[in-house]
N, C-alpha and C positions, 0 to 999 in steps of 0.2 A: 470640886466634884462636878456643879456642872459644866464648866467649860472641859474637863474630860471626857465628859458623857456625850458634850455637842460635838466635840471633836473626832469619837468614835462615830458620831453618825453621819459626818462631813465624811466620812474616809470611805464610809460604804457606800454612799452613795457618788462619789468619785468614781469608786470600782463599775457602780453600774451603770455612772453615767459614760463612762469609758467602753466598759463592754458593748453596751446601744447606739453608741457611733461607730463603731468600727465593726459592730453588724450591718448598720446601715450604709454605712460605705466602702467596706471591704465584705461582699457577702462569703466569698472562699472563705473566709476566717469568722464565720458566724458565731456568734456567742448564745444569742438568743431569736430563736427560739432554740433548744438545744440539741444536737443531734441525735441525742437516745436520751433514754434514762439511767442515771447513774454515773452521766461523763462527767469529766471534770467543769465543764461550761454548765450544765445542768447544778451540780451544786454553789458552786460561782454563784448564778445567779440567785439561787431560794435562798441560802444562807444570808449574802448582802443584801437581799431585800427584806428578810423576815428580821433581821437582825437589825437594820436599817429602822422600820416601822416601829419595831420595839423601844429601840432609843430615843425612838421620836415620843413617842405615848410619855418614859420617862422623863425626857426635857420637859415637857409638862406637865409632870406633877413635883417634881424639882423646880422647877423654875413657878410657881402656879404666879397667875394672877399680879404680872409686872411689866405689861406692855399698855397699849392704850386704850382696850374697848374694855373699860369697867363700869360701863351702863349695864344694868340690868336687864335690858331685852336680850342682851345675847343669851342670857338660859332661857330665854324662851324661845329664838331661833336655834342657835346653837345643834339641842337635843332633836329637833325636826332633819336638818341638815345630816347627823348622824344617822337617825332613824332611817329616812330615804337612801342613803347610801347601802347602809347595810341591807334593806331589803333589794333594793337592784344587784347588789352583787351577791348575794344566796341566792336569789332566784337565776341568776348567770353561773354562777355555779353549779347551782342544779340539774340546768338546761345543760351547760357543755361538758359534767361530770370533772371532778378530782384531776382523775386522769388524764383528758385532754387540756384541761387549765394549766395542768403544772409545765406542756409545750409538747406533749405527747401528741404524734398525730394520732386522729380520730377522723369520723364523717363528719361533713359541712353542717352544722346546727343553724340553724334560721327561723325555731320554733320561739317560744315564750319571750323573754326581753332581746332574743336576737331580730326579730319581726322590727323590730324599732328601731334597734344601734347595732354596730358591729361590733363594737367593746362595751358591754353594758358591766362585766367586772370592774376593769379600769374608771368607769364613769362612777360605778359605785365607790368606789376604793378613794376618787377625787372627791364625791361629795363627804364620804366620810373623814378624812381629812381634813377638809377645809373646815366642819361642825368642829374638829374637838380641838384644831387651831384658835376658831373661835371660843370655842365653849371654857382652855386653860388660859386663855390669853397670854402669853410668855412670848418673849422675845427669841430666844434661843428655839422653840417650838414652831415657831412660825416662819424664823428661815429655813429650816431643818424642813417642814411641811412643804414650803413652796417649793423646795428645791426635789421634794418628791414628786410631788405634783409635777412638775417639769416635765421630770422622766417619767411618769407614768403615761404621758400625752404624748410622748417619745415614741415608747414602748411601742404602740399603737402602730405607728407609721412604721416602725423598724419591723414588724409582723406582715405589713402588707404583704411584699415582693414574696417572702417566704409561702404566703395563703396563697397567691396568685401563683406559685409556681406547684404546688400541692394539688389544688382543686380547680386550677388551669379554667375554662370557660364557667364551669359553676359559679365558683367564684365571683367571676367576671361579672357576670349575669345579677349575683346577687349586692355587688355590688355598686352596679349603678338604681338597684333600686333604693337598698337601703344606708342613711348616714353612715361617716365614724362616729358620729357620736349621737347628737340631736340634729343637727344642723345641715341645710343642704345648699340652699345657695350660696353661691361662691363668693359675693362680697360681703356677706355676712360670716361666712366659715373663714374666711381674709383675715377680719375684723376680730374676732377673736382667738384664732390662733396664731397670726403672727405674733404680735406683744409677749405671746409665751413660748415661741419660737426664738423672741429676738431676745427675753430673759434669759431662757434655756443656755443660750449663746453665751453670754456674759457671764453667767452665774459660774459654767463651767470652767471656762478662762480664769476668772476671779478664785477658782477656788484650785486651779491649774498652778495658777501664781502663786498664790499662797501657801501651796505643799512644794514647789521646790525652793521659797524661800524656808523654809522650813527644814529640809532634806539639803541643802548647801549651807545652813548655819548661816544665813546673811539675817543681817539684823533690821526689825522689820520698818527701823524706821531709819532714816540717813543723819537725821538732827540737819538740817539743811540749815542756811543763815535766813532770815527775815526776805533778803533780797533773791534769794533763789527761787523762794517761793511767790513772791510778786512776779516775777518773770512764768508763770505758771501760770498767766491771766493771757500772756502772749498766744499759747498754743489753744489755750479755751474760745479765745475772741476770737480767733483762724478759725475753729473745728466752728463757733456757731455761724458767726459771717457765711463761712462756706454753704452751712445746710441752710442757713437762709437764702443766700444765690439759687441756690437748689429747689427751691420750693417753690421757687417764683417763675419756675420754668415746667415743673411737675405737679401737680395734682398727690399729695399726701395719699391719699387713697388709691389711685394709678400705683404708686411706689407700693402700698401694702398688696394689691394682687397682684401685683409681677411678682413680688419678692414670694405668694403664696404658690402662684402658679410654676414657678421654677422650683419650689422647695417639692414641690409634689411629683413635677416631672423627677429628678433626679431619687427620690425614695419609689417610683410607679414605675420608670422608664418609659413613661407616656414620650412620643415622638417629639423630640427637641422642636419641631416648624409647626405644633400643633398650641395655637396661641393660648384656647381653655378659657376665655375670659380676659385675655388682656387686649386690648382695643390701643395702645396708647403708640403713637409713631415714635420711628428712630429721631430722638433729643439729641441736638448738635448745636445747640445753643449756649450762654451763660458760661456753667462754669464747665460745662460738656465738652466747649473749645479749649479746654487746655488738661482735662484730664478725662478718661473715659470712665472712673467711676468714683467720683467726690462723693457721694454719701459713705466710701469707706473709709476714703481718708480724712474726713471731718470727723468720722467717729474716734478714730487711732489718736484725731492732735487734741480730742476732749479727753480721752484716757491719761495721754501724757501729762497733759496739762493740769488735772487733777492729782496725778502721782507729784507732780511739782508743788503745787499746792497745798497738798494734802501729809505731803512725804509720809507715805506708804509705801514700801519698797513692791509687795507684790502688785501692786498696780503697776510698776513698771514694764515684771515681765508680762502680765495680761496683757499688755497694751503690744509686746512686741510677739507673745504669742499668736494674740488677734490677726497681727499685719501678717505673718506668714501664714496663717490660713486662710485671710482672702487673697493671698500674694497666688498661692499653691494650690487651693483646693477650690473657694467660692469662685476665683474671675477665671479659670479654666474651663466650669463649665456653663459661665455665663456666655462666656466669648462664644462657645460653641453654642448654645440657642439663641444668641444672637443673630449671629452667621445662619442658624437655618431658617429663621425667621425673617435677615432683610437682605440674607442675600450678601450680592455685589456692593451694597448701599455701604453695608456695615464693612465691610472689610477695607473697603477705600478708608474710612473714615480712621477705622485703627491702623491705619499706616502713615497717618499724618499726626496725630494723637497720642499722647501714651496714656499706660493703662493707669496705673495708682501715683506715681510721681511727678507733678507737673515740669517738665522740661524743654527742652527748645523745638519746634517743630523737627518732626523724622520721618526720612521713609523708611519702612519696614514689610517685611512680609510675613503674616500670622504663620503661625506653624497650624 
């Protein structure tokens, strides 16, 4: 019963994690926020999400009290964590009324908890979640919750361009005064949403994999020999070697506001040569001379190499889903704020360089 019940909540939040990217990056095909009320994308999304929330609340009372925090202080935090959430998101409610919550346009609200945040619901909604992850402790609860939480920090960024193109300078205006959430300097706002940027990423791939191994009837594990699986230490010791090459050239920190301030330009359409915070010169160093972006491909040969180890069929495809989205989606439009950013510097250098595959020096011409 409950691996059907977590199962149904994997699937709805698939759907919305599918609908929030492909608002986000395809906006002609918006899903959310919704065109009207009553469209098809309109109940898409209330339905997967209420439906969504529901099953989650169940996994934790189905699953109660079988993961690891069963210290005592969590009812005493727990029910605080809940309490706060709920009153920020009633009182965001209140403020932005039913009807413009549910994606209905309305007027720009910047009264009661929008004075402070620009998603004071969503913030609510995340502390309330996180309390009664805490408060059921379950295992099945808690991945089913984070991977909500994902999307509801999603949601947020997927809503900008929509509000920016609505309330056009208003907007604007409002928000460069006030947060998305709490938080306003940029390496601090880095710092805490990458990591759930970079989850967000995985989680969805991971759970990408796992539904068409699912949907092809491949079986989820290979039965691999002993040795196939030691061979599986090969691509793990490549993927860390690699990011340790990596780190010895970059600043971990430099790496989280690029990765924050490109993820911002591409959901804001902030001007590709408009740096925002990133300070760090064109890297032509290390492992830079023989591939232009090793942090992706180290991540791809730790996937592999855990699917080898692990034999987990859908780690497979995550792993080769992963690669054609930075192959196709992430290095297209890095290449291009690179390019506006260093210029003639960078383009020399990718033509002697390749992008994701280390191969014999080439010259080329970027498209």
């Amino acid at each position: 019963m409950i691996e059907v019940v977590f199962g149904i909540t994997l699937v709805f939040e698939l759907l919305l994690g599918t609908a929030l990217i492909v608002s986000l990056l395809y906006p002609e095909y918006r899903v959310w926020p919704p065109p009207k009320k009553g469209s098809w994308q309109y109940w898409l999304i209330h339905f997967s999400t209420e439906s969504a929330i529901l099953s989650c609340f169940a996994l934790g009372f189905l699953d109660w009290n079988t993961f690891l925090l069963k210290h005592w202080l969590r009812f005493a935090f727990a029910p605080l964590l809940i309490a706060v959430g709920a009153i920020i998101f009633l009182w965001g409610l209140r403020s932005l009324t039913l009807h413009t919550s549910l994606g209905s346009k309305g007027k720009l609200i910047k009264e009661g908890p929008y004075q402070y945040s620009r998603n004071p619901q969503y913030l609510g909604t995340i502390l309330f979640l996180s309390g009664s992850m805490l408060l059921f402790n379950s295992l099945y609860q808690f991945v089913a919750g984070f991977i909500g939480i994902i999307l509801f920090l999603l949601a947020a960024f997927v809503e900008e361009p929509w509000l920016e193109d609505q309330y056009k300078e208003e907007y604007e205006n409002y928000r460069k005064e006030v947060p998305r959430f709490l938080f306003k300097p940029i390496k601090v706002r880095a710092i805490i949403f990458v990591p759930l940027i970079v989850l967000a990423v995985v989680s969805f791939f991971f759970a990408s994999g796992y539904t068409v191994t699912l949907i092809l009837g491949i079986p989820f594990s290979f039965s691999f020999s002993q040795w196939i699986r030691i061979l599986g230490f090969l691509p793990v010791a490549s993927g860390l070697v690699l990011m340790g090459w990596l780190f010895k050239y970059r600043k971990l920190i430099d790496i989280v506001i690029s990765t924050y301030v490109t993820f911002l330009k591409s959901v804001r359409g902030v001007p590709l040569a408009n740096r925002s915070g990133r300070t760090e010169p064109l890297i032509i160093m290390g492992p830079y001379q023989h591939v232009r972006h090793p942090l992706y491909l180290s991540v791809f040969l730790l996937l592999l190499g855990w699917w080898m180890l692990l034999d987990y069929s859908f780690l497979l495809f995550a792993a080769l889903f992963l690669l054609l989205w930075f192959k196709f989606v992430v290095i297209p439009f890095e290449e291009k704020e690179l390019i506006a950013i260093f210029g003639g510097q960078y383009e020399s250098y990718a033509k002697e360089v390749p992008s994701l595959i280390p191969l014999p020096k080439r010259s080329r011409h970027l498209k």
